[in-house]
C-alpha positions as CSV (number, residue, x, y, z in Angstrom):
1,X,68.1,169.1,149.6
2,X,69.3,165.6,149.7
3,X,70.9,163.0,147.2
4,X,68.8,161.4,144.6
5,X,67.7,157.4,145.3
6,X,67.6,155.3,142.5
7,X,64.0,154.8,142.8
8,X,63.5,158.6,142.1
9,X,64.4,158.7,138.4
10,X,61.1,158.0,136.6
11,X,60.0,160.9,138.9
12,X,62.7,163.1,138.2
13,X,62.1,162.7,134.3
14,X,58.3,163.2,135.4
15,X,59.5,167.2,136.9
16,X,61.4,167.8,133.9
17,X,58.4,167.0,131.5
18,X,56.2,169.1,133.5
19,X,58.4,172.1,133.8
20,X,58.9,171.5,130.0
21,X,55.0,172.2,129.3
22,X,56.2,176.2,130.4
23,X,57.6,176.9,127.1
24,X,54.7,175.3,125.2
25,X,52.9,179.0,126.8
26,X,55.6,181.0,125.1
27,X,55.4,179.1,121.7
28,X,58.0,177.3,122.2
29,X,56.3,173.8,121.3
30,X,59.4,171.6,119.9
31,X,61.4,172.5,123.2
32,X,58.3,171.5,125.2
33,X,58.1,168.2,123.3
34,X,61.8,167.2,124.4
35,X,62.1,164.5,126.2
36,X,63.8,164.3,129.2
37,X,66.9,162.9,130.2
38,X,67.1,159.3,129.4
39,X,67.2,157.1,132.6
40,X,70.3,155.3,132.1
41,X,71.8,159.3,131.9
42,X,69.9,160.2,135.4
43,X,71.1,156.7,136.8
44,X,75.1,157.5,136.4
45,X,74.3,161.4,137.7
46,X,72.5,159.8,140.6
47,X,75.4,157.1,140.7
48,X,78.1,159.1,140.4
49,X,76.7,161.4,143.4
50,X,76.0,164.6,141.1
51,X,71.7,164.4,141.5
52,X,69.9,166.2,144.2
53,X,66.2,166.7,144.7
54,X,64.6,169.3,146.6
55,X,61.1,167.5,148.3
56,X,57.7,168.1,149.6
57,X,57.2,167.7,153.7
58,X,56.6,163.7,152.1
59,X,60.0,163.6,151.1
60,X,58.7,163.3,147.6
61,X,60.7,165.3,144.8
62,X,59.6,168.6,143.6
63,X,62.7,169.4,141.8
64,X,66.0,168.5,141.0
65,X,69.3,169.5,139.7
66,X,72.2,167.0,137.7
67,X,75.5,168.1,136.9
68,X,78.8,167.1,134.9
69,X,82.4,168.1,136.2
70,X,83.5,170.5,132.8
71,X,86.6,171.9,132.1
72,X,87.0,172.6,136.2
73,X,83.4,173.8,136.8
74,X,80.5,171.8,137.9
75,X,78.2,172.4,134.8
76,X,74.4,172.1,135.5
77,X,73.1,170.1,132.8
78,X,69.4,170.6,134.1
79,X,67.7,172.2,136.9
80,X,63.7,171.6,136.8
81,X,61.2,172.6,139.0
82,X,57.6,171.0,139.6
83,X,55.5,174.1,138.2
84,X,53.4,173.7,141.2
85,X,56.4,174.5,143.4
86,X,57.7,177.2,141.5
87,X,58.4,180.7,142.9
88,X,59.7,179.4,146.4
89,X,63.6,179.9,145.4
90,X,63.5,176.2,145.5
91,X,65.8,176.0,142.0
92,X,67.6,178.7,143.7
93,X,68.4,176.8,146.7
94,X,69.4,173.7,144.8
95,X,72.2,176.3,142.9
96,X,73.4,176.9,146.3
97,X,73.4,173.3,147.1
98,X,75.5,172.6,144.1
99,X,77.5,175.4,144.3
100,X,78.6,174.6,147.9
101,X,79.4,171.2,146.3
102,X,81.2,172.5,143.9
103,X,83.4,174.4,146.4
104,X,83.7,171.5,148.3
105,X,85.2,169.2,145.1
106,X,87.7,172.5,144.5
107,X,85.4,173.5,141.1
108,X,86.3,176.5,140.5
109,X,82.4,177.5,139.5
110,X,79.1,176.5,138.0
111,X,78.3,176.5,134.8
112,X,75.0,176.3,132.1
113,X,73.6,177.1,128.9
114,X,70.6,178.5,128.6
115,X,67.8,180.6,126.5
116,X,69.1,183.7,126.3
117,X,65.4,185.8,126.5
118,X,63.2,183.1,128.5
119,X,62.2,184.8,131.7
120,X,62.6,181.7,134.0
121,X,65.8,181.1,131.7
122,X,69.1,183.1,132.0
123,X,67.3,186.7,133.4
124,X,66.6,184.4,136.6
125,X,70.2,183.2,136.6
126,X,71.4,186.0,136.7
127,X,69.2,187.3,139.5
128,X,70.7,183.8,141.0
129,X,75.0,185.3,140.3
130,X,75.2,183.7,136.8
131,X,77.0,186.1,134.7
132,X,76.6,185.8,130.8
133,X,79.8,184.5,129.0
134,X,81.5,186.1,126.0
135,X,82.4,183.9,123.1
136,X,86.2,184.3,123.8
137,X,85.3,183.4,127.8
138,X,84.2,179.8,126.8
139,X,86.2,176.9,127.2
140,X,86.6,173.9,124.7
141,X,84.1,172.2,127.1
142,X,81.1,175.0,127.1
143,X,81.8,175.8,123.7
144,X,81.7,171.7,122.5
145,X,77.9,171.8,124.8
146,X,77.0,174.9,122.6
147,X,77.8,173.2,119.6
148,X,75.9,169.9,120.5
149,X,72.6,171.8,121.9
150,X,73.1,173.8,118.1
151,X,73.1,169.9,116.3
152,X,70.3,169.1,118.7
153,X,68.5,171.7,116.8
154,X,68.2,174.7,119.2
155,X,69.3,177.8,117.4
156,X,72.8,179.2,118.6
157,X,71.5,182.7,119.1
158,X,69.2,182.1,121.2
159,X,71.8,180.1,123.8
160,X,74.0,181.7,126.0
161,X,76.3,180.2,128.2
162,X,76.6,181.4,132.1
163,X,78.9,180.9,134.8
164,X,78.8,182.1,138.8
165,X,81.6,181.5,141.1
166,X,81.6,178.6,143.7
167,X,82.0,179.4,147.1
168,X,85.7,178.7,148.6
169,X,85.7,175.8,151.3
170,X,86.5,177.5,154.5
């Protein structure tokens, strides 16, 4: 796990399209054809010291995680994976990564929404210590995302928003 460069957001945008084509397999086709984060959104993540990639033996990025500071949590706007590099806990050692960030800034947690029934969606963050939030646990922050992702078009029932703890600086 390291820090993103600047010269590693077309390539970032490139794992997010290709971890993307996944739902296209579960008939999901308008999520698939999303595009990714815009680079000028990647560039103040990477600027602002909130982008990490996870990388090949090359150093080249196989995966990556961005996040926004929200209502005390550090809320993962998107974690993508390289298909090809999928099922090596790699997204699930860039949570940790974050998390012990998170710790280390005094956030209180992480944070996400997600699909509610996608398998590679919140059952695997909760395998990862995501626990699903009620709608009287969200704050204004996670409940404004929710809002925004249901204006985006993505149907409210099928979101969920999760939170896990952040480790305590020792």
């Amino acid at each position: 796990m390291r820090a993103a460069g600047p010269d590693e957001l077309t390539t970032i945008q490139r794992i997010e399209v290709a971890s993307g084509e996944l739902f296209r397999g579960i008939g999901m086709t308008a999520i698939a054809d999303m595009p990714p984060l815009p680079l000028d959104a990647l560039s103040r993540f990477q600027r602002a010291g909130r982008a990490w990639v996870a990388v090949d033996p090359a150093d080249a990025p196989v995966a990556f995680a961005v996040v926004d500071p929200l209502d005390g949590a550090a809320h993962v706007q998107q974690l993508s994976v390289r298909p090809d590099f999928a099922r090596r806990r790699i997204g699930r050692t860039l949570l940790d990564h974050v998390g012990a960030w998170a710790g280390g800034q005094g956030l209180a947690a992480l944070t996400l929404t997600t699909f509610r029934e996608v398998p590679w969606n919140a059952p695997y963050y909760a395998r990862c210590g995501f626990r699903p939030l009620a709608p009287a646990e969200l704050t204004p922050g996670l409940a404004a995302v929710l809002i925004a992702e249901a204006e985006l078009g993505l149907h409210p029932a099928s979101r969920l928003a999760m939170r896990r703890p952040a480790p305590p600086v020792s």
